[in-house]
C-alpha positions as CSV (number, residue, x, y, z in Angstrom):
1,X,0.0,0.0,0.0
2,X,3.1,2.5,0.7
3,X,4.4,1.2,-2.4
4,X,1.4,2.9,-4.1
5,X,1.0,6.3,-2.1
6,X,4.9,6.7,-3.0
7,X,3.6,6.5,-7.0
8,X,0.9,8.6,-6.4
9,X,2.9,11.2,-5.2
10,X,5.5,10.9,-7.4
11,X,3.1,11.3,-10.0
12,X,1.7,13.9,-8.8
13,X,5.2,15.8,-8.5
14,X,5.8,14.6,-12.0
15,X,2.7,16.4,-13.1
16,X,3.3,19.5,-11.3
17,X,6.6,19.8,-12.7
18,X,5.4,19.1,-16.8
19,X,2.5,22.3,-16.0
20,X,5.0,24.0,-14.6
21,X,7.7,23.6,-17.7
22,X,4.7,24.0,-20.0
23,X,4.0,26.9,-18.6
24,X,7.7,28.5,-18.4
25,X,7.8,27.4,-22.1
26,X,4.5,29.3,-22.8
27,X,5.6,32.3,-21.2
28,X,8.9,32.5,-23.2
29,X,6.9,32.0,-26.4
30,X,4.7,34.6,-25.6
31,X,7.1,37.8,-26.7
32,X,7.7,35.8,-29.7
33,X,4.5,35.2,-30.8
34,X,3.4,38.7,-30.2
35,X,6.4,39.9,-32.1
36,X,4.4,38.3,-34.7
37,X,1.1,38.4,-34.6
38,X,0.6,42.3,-32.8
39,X,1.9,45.7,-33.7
40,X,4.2,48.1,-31.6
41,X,1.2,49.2,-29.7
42,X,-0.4,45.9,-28.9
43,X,2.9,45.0,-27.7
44,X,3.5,48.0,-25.5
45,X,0.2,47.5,-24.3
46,X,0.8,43.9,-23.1
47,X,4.1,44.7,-21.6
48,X,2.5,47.8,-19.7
49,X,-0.2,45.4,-18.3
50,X,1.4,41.9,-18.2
51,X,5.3,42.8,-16.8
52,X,4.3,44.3,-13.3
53,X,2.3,41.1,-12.9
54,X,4.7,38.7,-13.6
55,X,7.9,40.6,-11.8
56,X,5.5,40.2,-8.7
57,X,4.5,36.2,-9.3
58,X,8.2,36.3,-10.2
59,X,9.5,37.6,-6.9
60,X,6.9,35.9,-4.6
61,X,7.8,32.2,-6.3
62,X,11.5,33.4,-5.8
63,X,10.9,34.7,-2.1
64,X,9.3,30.9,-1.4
65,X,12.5,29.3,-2.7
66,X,14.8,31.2,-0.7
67,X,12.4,31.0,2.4
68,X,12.0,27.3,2.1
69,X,16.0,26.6,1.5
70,X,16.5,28.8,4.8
71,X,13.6,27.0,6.4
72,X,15.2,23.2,5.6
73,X,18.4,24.4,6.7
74,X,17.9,25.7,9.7
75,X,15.5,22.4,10.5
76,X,18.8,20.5,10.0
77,X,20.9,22.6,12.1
78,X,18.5,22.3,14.9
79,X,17.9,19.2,14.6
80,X,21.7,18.4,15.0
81,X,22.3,20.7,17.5
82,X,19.1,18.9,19.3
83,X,20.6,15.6,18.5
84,X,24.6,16.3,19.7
85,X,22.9,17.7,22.8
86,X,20.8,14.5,24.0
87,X,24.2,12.2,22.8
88,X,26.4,14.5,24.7
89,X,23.9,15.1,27.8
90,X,23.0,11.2,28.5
């Protein structure tokens, strides 16, 4: 039964990661395709409305990495420091 709740998740994390690339490819395309299918102002008008958005989905997605690296490490380090502490103490 574990056997089958650790393929589920890993599918599930294998999903999350193919949106996720799909979506990092759409929004790569996207200046290209506008490049090509929309004049200067139609572009300017997309970059005036779409670029503040994405800096900010940008910066919070960054702000969670850094906050969960930080987070991890300093579980380890208190959990080590926790654990030399009962070894040493008993």
């Amino acid at each position: 039964m574990s056997a089958s709740t650790n393929s589920n998740a890993s599918n599930r994390r294998g999903g999350r990661r193919s949106r996720a690339y799909r979506a990092l490819a759409a929004l790569a395309a996207a200046p290209l395709l506008l490049n090509l299918q929309c004049g200067d102002e139609a572009t300017r008008a997309f970059k005036q409305a779409a670029f503040p958005q994405l800096e900010a989905g940008l910066k919070a997605a960054l702000d969670g990495l850094v906050t969960g690296v930080f987070t991890i490490n300093s579980d380890s380090s208190t959990n080590s420091a926790s654990t030399s502490t009962n070894s040493s103490g008993g």
